[in-house]
N, C-alpha and C positions, 0 to 999 in steps of 0.2 A: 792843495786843499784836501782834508782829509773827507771820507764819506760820515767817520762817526764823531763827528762834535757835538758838543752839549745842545745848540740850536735843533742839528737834524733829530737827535734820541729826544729833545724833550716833544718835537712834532710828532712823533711816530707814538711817543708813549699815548698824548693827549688823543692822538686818533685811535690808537685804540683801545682806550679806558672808555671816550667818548661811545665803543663798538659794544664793549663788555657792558656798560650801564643801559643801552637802549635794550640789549637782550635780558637784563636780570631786569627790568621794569616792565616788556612785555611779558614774562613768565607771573611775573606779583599780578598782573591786570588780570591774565588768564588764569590763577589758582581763583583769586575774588568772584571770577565767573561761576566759576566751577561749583563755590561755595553755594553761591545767589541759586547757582539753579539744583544742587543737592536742600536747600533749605527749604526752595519751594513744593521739591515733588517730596519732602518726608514730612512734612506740614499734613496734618489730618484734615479729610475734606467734612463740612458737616454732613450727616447722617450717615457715616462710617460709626 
């Protein structure tokens, strides 16, 4: 039985696509933050 047949590469691919996508969606959630809380502090306060 060999170690690399099409079953093991496609589990190994899906785990770690599955790895790559939870990290490039926590980066998107954290730049959004980033944005929410640069919008709020450049927002002028009234009687500035």
């Amino acid at each position: 039985m060999g170690r690399n047949n099409a079953k093991n590469i496609k589990a190994h691919n899906d785990k770690l696509h599955k790895a790559q996508d939870k990290e490039k969606s926590k980066k998107a959630v954290r730049e959004e933050k980033l944005k929410a809380i640069a919008k709020k502090f450049n927002k002028k306060k009234p009687g500035e």
